[in-house]
N, CA, C and O atoms as a GROMACS GRO file, in nm:
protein
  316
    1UNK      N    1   0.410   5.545  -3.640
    1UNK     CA    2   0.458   5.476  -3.757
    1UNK      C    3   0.365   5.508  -3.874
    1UNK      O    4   0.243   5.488  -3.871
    2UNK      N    5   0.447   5.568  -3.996
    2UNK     CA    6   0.334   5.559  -4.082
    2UNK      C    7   0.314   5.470  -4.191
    2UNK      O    8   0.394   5.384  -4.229
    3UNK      N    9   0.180   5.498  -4.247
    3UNK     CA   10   0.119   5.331  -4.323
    3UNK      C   11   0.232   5.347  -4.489
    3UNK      O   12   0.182   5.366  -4.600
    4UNK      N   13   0.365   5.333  -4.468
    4UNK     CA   14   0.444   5.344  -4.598
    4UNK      C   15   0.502   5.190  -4.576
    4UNK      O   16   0.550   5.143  -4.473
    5UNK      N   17   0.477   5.101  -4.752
    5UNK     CA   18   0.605   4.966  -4.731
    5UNK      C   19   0.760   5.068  -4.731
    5UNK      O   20   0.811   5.171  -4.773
    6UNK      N   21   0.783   4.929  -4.640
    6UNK     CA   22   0.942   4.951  -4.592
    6UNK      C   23   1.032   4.946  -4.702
    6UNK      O   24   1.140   5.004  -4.711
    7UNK      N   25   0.959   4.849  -4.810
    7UNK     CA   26   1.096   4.815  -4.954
    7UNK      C   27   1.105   4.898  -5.055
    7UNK      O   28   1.204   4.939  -5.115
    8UNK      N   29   0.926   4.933  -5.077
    8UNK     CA   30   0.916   5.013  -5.180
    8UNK      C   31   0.868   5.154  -5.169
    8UNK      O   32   0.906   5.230  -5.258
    9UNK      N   33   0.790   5.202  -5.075
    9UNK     CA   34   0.791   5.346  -5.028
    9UNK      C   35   0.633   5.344  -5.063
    9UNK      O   36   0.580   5.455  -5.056
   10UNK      N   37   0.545   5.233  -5.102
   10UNK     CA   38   0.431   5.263  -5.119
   10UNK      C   39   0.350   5.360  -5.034
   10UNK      O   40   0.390   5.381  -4.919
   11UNK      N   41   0.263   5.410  -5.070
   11UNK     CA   42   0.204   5.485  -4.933
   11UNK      C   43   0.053   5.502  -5.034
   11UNK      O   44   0.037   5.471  -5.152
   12UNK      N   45  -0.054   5.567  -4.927
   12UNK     CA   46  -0.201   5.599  -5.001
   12UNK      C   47  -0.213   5.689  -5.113
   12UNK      O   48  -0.132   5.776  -5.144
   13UNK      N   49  -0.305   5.665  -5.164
   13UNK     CA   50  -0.307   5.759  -5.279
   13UNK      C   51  -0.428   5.872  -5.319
   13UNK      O   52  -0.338   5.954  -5.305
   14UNK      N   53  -0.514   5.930  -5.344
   14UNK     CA   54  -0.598   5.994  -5.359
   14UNK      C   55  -0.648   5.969  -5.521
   14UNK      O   56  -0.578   5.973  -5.622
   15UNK      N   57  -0.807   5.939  -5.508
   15UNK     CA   58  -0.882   5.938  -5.643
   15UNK      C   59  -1.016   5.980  -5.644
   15UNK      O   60  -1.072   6.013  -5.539
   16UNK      N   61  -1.081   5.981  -5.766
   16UNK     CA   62  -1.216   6.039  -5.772
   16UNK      C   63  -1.347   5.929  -5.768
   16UNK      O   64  -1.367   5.879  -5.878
   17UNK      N   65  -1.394   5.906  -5.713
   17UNK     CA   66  -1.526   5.862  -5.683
   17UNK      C   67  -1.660   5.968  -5.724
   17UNK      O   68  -1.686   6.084  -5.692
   18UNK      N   69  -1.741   5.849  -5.827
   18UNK     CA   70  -1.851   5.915  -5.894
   18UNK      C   71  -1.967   5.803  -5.842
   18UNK      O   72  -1.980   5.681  -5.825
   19UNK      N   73  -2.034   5.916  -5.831
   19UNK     CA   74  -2.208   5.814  -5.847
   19UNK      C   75  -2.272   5.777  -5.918
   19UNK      O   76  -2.279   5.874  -5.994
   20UNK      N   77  -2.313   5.728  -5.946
   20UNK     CA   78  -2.435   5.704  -6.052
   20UNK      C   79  -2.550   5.721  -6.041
   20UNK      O   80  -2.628   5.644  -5.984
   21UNK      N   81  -2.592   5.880  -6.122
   21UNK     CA   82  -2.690   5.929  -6.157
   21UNK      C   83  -2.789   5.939  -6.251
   21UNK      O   84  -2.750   6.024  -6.331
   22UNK      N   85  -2.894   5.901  -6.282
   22UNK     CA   86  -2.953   5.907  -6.426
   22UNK      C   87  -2.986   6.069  -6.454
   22UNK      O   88  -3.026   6.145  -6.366
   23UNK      N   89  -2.964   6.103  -6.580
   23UNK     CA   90  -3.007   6.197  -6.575
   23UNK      C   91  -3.175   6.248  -6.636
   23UNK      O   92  -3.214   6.177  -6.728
   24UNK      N   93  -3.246   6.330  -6.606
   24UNK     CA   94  -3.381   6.370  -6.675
   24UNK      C   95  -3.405   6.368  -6.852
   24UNK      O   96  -3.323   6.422  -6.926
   25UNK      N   97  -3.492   6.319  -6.890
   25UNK     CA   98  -3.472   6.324  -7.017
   25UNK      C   99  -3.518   6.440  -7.063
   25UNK      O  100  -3.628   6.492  -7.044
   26UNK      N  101  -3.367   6.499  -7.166
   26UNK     CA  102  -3.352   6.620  -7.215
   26UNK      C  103  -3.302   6.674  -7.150
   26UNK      O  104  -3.244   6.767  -7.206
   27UNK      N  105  -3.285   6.670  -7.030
   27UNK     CA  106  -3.190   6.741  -6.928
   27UNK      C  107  -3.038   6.637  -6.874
   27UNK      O  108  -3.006   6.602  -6.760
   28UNK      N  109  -2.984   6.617  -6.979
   28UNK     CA  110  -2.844   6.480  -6.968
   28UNK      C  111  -2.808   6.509  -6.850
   28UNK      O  112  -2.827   6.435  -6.753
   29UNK      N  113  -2.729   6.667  -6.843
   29UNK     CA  114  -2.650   6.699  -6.745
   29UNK      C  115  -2.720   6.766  -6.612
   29UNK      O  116  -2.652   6.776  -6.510
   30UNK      N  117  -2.856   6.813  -6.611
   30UNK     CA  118  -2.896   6.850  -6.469
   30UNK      C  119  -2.854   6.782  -6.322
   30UNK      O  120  -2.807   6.831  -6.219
   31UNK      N  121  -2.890   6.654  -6.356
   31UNK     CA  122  -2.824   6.566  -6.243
   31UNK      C  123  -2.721   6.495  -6.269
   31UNK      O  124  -2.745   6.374  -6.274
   32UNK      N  125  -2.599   6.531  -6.290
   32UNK     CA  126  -2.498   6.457  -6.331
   32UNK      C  127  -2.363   6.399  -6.141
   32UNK      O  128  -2.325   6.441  -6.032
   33UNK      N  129  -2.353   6.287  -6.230
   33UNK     CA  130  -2.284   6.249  -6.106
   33UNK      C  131  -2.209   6.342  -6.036
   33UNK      O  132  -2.143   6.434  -6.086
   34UNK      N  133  -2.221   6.316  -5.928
   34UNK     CA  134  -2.095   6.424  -5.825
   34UNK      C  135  -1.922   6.326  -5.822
   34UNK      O  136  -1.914   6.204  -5.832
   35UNK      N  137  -1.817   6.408  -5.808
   35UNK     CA  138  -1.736   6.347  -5.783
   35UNK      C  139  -1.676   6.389  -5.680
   35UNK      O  140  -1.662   6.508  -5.649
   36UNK      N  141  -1.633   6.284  -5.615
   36UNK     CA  142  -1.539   6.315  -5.481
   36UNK      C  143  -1.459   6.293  -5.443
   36UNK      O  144  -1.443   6.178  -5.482
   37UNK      N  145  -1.340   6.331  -5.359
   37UNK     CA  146  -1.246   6.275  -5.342
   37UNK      C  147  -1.242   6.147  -5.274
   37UNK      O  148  -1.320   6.145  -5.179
   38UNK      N  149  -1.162   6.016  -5.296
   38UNK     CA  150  -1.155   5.897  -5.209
   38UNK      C  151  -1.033   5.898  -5.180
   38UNK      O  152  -0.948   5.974  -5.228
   39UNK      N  153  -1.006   5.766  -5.053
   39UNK     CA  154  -0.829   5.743  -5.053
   39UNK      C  155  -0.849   5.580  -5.063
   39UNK      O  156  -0.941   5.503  -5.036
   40UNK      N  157  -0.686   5.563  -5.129
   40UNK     CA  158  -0.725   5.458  -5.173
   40UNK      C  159  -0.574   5.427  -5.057
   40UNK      O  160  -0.472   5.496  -5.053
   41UNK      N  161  -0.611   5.293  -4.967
   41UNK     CA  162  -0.542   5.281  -4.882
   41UNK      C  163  -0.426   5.120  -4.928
   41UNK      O  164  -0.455   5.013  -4.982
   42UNK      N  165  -0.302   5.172  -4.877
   42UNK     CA  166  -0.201   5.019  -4.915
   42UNK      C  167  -0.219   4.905  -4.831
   42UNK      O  168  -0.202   4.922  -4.710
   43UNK      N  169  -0.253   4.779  -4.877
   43UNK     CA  170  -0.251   4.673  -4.816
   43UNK      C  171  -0.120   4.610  -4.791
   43UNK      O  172  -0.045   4.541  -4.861
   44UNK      N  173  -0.111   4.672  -4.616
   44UNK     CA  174  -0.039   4.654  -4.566
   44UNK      C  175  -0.015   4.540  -4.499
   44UNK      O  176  -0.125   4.499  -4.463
   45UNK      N  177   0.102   4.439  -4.450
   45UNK     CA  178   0.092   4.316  -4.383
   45UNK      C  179   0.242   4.342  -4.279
   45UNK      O  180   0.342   4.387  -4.336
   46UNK      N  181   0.246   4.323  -4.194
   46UNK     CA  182   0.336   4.247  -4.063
   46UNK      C  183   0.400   4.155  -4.070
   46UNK      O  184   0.369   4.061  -3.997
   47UNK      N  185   0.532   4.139  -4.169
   47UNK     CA  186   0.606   4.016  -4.186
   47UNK      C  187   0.806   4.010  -4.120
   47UNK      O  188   0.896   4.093  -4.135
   48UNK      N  189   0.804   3.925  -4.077
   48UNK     CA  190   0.915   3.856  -3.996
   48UNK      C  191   1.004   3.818  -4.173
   48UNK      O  192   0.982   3.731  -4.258
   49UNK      N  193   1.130   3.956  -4.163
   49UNK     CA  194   1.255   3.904  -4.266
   49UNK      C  195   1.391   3.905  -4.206
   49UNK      O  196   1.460   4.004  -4.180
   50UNK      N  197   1.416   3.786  -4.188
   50UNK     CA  198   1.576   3.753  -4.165
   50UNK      C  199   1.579   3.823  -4.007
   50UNK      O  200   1.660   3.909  -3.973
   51UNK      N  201   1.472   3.766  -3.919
   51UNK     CA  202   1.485   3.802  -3.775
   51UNK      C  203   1.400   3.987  -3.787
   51UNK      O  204   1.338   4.011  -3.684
   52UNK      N  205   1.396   4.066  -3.860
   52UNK     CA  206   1.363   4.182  -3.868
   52UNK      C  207   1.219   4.202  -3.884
   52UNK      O  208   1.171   4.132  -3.972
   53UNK      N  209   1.122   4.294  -3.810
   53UNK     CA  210   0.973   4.308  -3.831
   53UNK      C  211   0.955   4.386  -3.901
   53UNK      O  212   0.994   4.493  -3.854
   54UNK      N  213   0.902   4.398  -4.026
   54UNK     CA  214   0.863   4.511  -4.123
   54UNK      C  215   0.709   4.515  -4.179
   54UNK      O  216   0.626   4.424  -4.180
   55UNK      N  217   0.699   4.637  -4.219
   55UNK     CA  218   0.558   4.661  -4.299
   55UNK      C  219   0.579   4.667  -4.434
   55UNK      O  220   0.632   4.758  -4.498
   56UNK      N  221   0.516   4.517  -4.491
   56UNK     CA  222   0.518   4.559  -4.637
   56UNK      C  223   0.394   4.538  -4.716
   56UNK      O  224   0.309   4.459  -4.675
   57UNK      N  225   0.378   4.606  -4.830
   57UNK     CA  226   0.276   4.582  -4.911
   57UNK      C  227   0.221   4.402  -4.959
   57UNK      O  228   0.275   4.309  -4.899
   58UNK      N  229   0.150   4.383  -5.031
   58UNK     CA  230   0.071   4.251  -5.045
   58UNK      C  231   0.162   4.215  -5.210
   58UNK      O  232   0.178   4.103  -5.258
   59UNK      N  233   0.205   4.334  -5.263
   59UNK     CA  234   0.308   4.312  -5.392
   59UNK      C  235   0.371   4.271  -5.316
   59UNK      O  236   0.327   4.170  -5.262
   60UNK      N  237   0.507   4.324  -5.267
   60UNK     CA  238   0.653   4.280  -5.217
   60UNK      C  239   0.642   4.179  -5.139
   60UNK      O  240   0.734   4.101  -5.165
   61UNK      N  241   0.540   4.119  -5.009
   61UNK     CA  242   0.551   4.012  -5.031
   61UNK      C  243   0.538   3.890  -5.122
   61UNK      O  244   0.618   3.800  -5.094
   62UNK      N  245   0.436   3.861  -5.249
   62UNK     CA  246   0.471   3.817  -5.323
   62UNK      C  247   0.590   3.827  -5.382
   62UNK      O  248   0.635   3.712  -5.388
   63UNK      N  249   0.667   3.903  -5.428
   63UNK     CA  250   0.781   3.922  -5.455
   63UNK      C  251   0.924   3.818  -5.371
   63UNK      O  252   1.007   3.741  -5.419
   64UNK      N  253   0.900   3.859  -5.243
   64UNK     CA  254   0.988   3.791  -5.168
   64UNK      C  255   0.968   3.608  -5.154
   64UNK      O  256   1.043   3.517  -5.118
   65UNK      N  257   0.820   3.617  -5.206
   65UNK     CA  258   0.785   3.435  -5.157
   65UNK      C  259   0.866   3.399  -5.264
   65UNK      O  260   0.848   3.441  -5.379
   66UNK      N  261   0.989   3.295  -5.219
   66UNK     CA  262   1.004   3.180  -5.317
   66UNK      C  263   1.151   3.270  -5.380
   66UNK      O  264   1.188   3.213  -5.483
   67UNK      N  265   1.206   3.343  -5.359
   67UNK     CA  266   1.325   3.382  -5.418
   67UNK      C  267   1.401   3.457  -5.245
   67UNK      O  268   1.329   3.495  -5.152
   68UNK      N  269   1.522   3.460  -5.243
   68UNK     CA  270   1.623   3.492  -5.171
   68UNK      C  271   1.618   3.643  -5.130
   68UNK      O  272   1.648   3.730  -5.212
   69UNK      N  273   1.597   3.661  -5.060
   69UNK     CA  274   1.604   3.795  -4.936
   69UNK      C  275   1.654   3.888  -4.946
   69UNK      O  276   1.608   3.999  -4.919
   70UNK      N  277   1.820   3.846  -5.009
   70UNK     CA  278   1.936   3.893  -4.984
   70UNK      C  279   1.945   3.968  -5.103
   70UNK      O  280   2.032   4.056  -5.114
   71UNK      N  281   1.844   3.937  -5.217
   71UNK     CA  282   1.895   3.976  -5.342
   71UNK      C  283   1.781   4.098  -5.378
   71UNK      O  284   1.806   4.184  -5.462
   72UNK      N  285   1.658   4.095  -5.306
   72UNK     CA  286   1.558   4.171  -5.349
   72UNK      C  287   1.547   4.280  -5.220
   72UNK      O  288   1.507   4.394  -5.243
   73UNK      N  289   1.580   4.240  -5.094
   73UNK     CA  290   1.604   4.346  -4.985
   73UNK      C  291   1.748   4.448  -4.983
   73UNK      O  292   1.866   4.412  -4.980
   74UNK      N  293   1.699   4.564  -4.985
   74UNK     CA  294   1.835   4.679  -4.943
   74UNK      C  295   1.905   4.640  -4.848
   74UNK      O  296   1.853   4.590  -4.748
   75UNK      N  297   2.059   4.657  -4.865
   75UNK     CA  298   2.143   4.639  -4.808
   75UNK      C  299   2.072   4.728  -4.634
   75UNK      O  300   2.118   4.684  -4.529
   76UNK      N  301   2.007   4.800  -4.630
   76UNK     CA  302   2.038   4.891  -4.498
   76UNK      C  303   1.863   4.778  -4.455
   76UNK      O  304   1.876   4.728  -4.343
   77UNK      N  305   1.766   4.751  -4.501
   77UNK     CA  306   1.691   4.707  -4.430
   77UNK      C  307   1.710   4.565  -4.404
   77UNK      O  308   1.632   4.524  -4.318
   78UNK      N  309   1.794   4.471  -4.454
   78UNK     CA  310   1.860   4.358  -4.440
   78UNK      C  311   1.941   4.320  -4.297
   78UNK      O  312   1.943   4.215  -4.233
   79UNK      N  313   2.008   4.449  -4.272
   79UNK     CA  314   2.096   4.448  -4.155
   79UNK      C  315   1.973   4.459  -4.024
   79UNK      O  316   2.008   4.460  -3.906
   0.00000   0.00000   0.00000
């Protein structure tokens, strides 16, 4: 199974991560931060809709608290 919400197709994303370096004085850029790649992972949760087990993000459940099922879930993951 992979880590994608079921409603909205969220999935991980990739970004840059820097360090913090001082640099030498007069020399700004000799030691300048490195950057690297990070992943930035979806907070995923395990929730029970209308009898059905799904993976959704920490948005869409907010979304779903407190308003009707029927109106914010796809017809095909509803069934």
């Amino acid at each position: 199974m992979s880590r994608v919400c079921q409603l909205c197709h969220k999935r991980k994303q990739y970004g840059r991560q820097s360090r913090h370096k001082k640099g030498v004085a007069g020399k700004q850029w000799s030691k300048r931060a490195q950057s690297t790649l990070r992943i930035y992972d979806v907070n995923l949760q395990h929730a029970t809709i209308n009898g059905q087990k799904m993976l959704l993000c920490a948005k869409c459940l907010k979304l779903l608290r407190g308003k009707k099922t029927q109106d914010i879930l796809p017809k095909t993951a509803a069934k």
